[in-house]
C-alpha positions in Angstrom: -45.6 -41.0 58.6 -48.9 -41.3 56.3 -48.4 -42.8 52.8 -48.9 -39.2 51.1 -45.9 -37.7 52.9 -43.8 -40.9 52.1 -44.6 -40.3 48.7 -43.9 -36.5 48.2 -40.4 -37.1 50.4 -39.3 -40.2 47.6 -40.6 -37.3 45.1 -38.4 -35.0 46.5 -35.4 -36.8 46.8 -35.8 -38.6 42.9 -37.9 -35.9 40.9 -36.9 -37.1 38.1 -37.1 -41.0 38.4 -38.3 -43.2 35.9 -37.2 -46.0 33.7 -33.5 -46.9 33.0 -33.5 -49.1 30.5 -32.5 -48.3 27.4 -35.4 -49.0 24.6 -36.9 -47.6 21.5 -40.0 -49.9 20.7 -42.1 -52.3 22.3 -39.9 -55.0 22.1 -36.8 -53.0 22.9 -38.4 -52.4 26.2 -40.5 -56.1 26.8 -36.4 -57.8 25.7 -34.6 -55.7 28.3 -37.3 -56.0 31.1 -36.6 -60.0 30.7 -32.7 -59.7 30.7 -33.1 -57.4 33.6 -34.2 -59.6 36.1 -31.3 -60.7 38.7 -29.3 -58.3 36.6 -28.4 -54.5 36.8 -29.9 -51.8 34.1 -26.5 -51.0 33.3 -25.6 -55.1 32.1 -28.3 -55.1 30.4 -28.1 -51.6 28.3 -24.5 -52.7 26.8 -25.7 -56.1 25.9 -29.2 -54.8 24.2 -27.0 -52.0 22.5 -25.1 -54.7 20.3 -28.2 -57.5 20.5 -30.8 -54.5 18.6 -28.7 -53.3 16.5 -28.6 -57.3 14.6 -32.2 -57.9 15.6 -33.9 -54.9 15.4 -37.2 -56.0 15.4 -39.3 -59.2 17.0 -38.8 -60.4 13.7 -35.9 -60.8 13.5 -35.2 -61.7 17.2 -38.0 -64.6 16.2 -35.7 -66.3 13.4 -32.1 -65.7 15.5 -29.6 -68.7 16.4 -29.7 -69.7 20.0 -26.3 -69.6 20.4 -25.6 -66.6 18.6 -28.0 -64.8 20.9 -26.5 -66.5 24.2 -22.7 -65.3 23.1 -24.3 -61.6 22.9 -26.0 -61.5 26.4 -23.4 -63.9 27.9 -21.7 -61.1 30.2 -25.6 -61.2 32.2 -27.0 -63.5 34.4 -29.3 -66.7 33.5 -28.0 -66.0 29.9 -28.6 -69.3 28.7 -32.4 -69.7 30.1 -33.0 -65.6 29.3 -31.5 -66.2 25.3 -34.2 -69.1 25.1 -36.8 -66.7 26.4 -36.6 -64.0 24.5 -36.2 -65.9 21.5 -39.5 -67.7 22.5 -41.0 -64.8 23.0 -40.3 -63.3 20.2 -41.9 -65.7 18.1 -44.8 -65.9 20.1 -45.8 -62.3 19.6 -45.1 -62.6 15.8 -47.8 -65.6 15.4 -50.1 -64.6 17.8 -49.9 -61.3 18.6 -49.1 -59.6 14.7 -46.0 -58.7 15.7 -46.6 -56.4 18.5 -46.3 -56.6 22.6 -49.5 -57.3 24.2 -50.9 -54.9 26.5 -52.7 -57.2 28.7 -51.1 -58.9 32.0 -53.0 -62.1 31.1 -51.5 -61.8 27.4 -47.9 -61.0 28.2 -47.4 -63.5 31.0 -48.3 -66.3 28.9 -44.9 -65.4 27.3 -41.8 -67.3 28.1 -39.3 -65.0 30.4 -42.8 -63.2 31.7 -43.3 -62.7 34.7 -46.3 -60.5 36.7 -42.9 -57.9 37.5 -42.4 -58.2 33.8 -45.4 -57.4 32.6 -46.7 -54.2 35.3 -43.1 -52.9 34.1 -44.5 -53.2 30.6 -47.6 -52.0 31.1 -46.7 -48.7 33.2 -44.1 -48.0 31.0 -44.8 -48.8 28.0 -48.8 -48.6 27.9 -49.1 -46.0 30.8 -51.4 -48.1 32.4 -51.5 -47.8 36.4 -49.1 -50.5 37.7 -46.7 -51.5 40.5 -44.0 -54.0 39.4 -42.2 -55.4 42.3 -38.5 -55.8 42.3 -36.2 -56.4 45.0 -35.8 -52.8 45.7 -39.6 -52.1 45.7 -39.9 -55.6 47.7 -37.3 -54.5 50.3 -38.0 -50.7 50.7 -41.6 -51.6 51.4 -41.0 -53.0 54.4 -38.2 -51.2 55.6 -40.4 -48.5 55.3 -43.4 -50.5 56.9 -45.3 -50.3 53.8 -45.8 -53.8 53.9 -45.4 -56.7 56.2 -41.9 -58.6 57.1 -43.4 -61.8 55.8 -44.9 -60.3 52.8 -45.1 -62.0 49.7 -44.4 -59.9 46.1 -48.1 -59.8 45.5 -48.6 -59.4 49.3 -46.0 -55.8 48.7 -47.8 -55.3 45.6 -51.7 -55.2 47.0 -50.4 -53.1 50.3 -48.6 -50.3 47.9 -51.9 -50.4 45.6 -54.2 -50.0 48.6 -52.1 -47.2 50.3 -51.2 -44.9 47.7 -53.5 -43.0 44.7 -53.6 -44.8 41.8 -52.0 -42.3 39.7 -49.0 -42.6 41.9 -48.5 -46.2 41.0 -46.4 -45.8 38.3 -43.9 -42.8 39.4 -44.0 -44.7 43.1 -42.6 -47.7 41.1 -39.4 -45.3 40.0 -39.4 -43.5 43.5 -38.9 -47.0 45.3 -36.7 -48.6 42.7 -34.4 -45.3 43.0 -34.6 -45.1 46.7 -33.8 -48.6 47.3 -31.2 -48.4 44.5 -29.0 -45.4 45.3 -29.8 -45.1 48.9 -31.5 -47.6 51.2 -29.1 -50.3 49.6 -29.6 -54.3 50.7 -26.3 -53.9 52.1 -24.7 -51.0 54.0 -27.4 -48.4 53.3 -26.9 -45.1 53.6 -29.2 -43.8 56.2 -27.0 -40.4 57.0 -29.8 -38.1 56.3 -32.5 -40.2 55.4 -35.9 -38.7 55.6 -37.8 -42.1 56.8 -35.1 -43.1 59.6 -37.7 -42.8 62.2 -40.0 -45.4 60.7 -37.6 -47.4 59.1 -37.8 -51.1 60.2 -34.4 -52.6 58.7 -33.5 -53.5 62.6 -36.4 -55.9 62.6 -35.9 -57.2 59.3 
């Protein structure tokens, strides 16, 4: 199954895919892209619902108590090391960035809690900029799919998606995979009844 039919089957399936995170600024979105990682979206949307509303700006966020932001975001995971972060952060982009998200990869990896998933997240969804971010969903529906190898590293995945598909898929294939791998082709007990890529898929070898 070419990459083009792979694509309009994920299309199919999740037509209306896309980010769900919760977020109505630049920071909004770069804050709950950190406290996302080894977290669900739905964790992270009640904790950033009550942690926005008493910092509602990267300003604010900059001046905030450690401890006042870890008891907010303590139901997540890494709470500790991801309060630190976005704290960090948060200051960083006030002194050197007036107060506004980057919208380089270069720029918004030098921040604390950013990583190159972070900042492709941030720069598809935020600056609509072609980009694949790699999560565990995107990393394991890949290769299940045989879109990349077993062994594959994240930038490995990354590079193999990039060179198969059009690069104004990037984006939406970043939602189409996330979605896929999320609600159907689960890391555990996926449900393949009626899959479309059951023929191809390489779970078994996995």
């Amino acid at each position: 199954m070419n990459s083009e039919l792979i694509y309009q089957k994920l299309l199919e399936m999740f037509p209306d895919a896309g980010c769900e995170l919760n977020y109505q600024s630049d920071y909004h979105l770069l804050v709950a892209v950190v406290l996302s990682a080894q977290t669900t979206d739905v964790a992270v949307n009640k904790v950033t619902e009550h942690l926005f509303k008493k910092y509602p700006d990267v300003y604010a966020l900059a001046k905030a108590d450690n401890k006042d932001v870890e008891n907010i975001i303590r139901s997540i995971g890494l709470y500790k090391n991801k309060a630190k972060n976005i704290i960090s952060l948060s200051k960083a982009i006030v002194e050197r960035f007036a107060g506004r998200v980057p919208d380089s990869q270069q720029m918004l990896i030098s921040l604390d809690g950013v990583g190159r998933k972070t900042a492709n997240v941030v720069l598809s969804e935020l600056f609509k900029f072609p980009a694949i971010a790699v999560d565990t969903h995107v990393n394991r529906v890949s290769k299940r799919l045989g879109l990349a190898d077993r062994d594959a590293s994240v930038i490995e995945v990354e590079e193999s998606l990039k060179m198969r598909f059009k690069k104004e898929y990037w984006s939406k294939l970043h939602h189409l995979l996330i979605h896929f791998g999320r609600y159907k082709c689960l890391a555990r007990n996926p449900i393949c009844e009626n899959c479309p890529f059951i023929e191809i898929c390489q779970k078994e070898k996995l």
